[in-house]
C-alpha positions as CSV (number, residue, x, y, z in Angstrom):
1,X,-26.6,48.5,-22.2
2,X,-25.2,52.0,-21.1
3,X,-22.1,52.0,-18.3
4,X,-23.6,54.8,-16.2
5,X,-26.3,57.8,-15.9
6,X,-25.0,60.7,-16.2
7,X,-27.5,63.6,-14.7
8,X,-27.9,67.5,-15.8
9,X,-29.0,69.9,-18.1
10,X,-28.3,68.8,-21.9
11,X,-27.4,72.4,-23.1
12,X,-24.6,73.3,-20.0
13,X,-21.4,73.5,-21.7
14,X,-19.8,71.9,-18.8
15,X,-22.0,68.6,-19.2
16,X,-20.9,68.7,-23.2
17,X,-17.5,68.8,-22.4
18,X,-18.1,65.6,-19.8
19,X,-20.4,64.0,-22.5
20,X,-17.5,64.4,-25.6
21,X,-14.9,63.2,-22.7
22,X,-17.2,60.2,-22.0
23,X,-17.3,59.2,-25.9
24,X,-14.1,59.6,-26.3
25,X,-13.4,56.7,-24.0
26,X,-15.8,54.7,-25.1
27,X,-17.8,54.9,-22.0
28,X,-21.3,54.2,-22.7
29,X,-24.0,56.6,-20.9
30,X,-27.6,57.6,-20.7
31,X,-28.2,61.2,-19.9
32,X,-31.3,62.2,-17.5
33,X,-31.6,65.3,-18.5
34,X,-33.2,67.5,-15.5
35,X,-35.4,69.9,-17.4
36,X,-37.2,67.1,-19.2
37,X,-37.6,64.3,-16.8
38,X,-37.3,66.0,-13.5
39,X,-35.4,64.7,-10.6
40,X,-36.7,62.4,-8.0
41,X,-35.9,63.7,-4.5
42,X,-35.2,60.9,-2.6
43,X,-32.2,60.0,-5.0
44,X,-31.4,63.8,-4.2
45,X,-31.3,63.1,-0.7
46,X,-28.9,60.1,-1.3
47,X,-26.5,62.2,-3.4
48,X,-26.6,64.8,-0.7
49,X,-26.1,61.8,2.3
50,X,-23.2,60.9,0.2
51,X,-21.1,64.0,-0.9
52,X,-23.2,67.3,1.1
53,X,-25.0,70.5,0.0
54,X,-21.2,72.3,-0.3
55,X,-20.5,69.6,-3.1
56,X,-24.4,69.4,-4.6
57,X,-25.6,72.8,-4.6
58,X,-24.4,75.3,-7.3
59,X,-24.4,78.7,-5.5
60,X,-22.9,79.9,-8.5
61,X,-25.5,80.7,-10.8
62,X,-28.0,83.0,-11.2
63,X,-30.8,80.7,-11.0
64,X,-29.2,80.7,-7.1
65,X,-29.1,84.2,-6.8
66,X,-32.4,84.2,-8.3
67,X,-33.6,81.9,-5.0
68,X,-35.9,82.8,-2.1
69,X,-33.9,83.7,1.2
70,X,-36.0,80.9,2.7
71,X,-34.6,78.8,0.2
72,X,-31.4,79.3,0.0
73,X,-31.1,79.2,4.0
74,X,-32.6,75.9,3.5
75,X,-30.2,75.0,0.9
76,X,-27.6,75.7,4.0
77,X,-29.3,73.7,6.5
78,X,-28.4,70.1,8.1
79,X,-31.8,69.0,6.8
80,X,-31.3,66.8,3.4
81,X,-35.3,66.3,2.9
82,X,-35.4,70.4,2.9
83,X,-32.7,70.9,0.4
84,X,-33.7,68.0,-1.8
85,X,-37.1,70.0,-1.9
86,X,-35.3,73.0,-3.3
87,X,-33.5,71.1,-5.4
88,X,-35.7,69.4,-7.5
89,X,-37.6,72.7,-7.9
90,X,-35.0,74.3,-9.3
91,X,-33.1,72.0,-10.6
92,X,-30.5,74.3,-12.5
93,X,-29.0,74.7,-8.7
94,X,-27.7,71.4,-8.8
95,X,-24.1,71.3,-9.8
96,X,-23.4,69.5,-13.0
97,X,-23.3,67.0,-14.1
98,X,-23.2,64.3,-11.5
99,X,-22.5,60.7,-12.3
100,X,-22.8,57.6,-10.0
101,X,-19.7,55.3,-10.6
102,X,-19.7,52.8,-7.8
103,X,-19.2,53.9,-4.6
104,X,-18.0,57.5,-5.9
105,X,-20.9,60.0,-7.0
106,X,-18.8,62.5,-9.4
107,X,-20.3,65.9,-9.1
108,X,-19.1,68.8,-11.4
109,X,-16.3,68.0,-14.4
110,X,-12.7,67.3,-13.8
111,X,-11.0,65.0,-16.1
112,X,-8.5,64.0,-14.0
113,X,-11.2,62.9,-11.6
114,X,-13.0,60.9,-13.3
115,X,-10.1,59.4,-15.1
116,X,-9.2,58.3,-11.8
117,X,-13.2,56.9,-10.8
118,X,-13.7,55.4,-14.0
């Protein structure tokens, strides 16, 4: 039985360097891996009740300059349903990798962090 989930693109460097950190320690995980088994949006709109679209949304990226201006206005609105819409269209504009541990939803890798969570 794996520990935790840990959510994102398999190729993104920064979710090999959190994968390698993870089996370093030990720490069993399953990776949902966006581009093959999608995202579901009401556990989008959880992540974003829990941490907000400044912590969720990668504005980063080119697939976010790449964005409608409808959508990325959306993407700055109060309305979770909205962004979680945009989200799980494109879902390279969620930051990676995030990782449910508890009560603490670890978005983006920082091995201090999640040396503290975990």
């Amino acid at each position: 039985m794996t520990d935790y989930t840990i959510y994102g693109i398999r190729n993104c460097d920064t979710m090999k360097k959190a994968m390698r950190w993870l089996t370093d320690r030990g720490v069993e995980f399953e990776l949902h891996d966006y581009k093959k088994a999608g995202i579901d949006e009401a556990l989008l709109v959880a992540w974003l009740e829990q941490v907000g679209s400044e912590v969720l949304v990668n504005r980063r990226g080119t697939t976010w300059r790449r964005l409608s201006e409808a959508d990325k206005q959306a993407c700055d609105s109060d309305d979770h349903s909205r962004i979680a819409a945009v989200l799980a269209a494109n879902t390279s504009v969620i930051k990676r990798p995030v990782m449910p541990a508890g009560e603490h939803l670890l978005v983006g890798f920082h091995a201090d962090d999640w040396a503290a969570v975990l």
